[in-house]
Structures are given as structure tokens and as C-alpha cells.
C-alpha positions in Angstrom: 177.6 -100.7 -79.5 174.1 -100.0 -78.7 173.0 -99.0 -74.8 172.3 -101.6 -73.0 168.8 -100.8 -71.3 167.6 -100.8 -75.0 169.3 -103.8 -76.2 168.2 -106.4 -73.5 164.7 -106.9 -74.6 166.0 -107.2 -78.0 166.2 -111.0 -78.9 169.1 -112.5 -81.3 166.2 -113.8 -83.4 164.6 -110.0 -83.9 168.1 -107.9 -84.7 169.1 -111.0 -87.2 165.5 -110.3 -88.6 164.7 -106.5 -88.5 166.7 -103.5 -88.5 167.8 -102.4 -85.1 166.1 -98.7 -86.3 162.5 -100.6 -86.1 163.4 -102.2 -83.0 164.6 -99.3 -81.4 161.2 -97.1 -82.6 158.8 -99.8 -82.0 160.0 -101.9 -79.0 161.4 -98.9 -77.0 159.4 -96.2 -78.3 163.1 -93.9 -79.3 162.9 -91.9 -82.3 166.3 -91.4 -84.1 167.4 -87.9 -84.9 170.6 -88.0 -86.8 174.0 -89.7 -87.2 177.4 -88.8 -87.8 179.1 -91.3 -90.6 182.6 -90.9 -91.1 184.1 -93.2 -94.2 187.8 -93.5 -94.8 189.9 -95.5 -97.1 192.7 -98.0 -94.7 194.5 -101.0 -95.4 193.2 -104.4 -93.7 194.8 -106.0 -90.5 194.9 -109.5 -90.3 191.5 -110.2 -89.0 189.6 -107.5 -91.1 191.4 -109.5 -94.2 190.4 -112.8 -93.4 186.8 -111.8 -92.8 186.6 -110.3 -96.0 188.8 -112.6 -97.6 191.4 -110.3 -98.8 195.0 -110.0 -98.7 196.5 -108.4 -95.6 197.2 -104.5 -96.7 194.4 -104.6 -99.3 192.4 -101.0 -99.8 188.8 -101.0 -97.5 186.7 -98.5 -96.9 186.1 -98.1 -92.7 182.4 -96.7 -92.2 182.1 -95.3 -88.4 178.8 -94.3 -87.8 177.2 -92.6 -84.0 173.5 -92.4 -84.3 171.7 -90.1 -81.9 167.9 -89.9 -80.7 166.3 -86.9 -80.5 167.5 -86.0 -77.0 171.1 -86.2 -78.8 171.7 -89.5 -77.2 174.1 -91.8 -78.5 172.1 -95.2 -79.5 174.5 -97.3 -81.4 178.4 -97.0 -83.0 179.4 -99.2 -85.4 182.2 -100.3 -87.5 181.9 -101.2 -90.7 184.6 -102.3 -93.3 184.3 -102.8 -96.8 186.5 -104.1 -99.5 187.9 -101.4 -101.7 187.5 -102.5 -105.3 184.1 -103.8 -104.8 182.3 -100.4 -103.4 182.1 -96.6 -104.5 180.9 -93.5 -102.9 178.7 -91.9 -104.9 177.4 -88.2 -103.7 175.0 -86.2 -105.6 175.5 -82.4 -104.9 172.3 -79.8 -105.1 172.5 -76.1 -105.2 170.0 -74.7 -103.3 170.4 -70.3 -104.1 171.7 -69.3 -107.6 174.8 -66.9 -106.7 173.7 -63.2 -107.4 176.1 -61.2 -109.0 177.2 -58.3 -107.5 
């Protein structure tokens, strides 16, 4: 999904070229703020398993993903599936404050 008053000047041609974030900053002047990515693990439906040519039922990782300008707009949702065995999360955790003992 992405608003339509910023998607119709976008051509097929640019957004098969050059990520929609460039577009989106350079053709329409919006600056993106944040998003809000949700990953879970699901089993693929018929159609998600033939376009990722996997059995029916096999583990995928769903990505669902709102990205928001910095008026807290919503600019695009997307959908994104990926086959299970073929992809890891990997997330690197940082401490920022030692904990002070009391």
C-alpha cells in the first residue's frame, strides 16, 4: 500500500529501479520518520507456496511493516513472506547503563 497522491507520479519504470524511500524523499519531498515491523513465523497458503515454490504448510517468516513520515503519516504497508529454512533473524543487543548495585 502506499497513498495514492504520492504514488501517481511514480512510474512502473522508477519503483522497479529505485527504492520507493528515494522516490518518496526526492520526487515528493516526504521525509520518513519511523516504521513499525512486525515478523512472525506462519505456514504458507496455497498461493504464498507456489510463489515461493514451497510445499503448502511449509514454515515462512510474514514481515508486516507501516512506515510513517514525520507528521506520523502512514506512507506504505507491506507484506512480505519469506521461506523459513532459507532466512534467520539475527539481533544484536547493546547495553547502554551498567546496573549499579545497590
Amino acid at each position: 500500500y502506499l497513498p495514492f497522491d504520492l504514488g501517481k507520479s511514480l512510474t512502473v519504470d522508477e519503483v522497479s529501479n529505485t527504492p520507493i524511500y528515494t522516490l518518496l524523499t526526492q520526487k515528493e519531498g516526504v521525509t520518513i520518520e519511523h516504521a513499525n515491523q512486525r515478523i512472525s513465523a506462519v505456514r504458507a497458503n496455497g498461493e504464498i507456496a507456489d510463489l515461493l515454490e514451497v510445499p503448502r504448510g511449509s514454515p515462512v517468516l510474514l514481515v508486516k511493516r507501516i512506515t510513517y513520515s514525520e507528521e506520523d503519516r502512514p506512507l506504505e504497508y507491506i507484506e512480505l513472506y519469506y521461506p523459513g529454512e532459507q532466512h534467520e533473524l539475527i539481533v544484536e543487543l547493546h547495553r547502554n547503563t551498567p546496573i549499579q548495585s545497590l
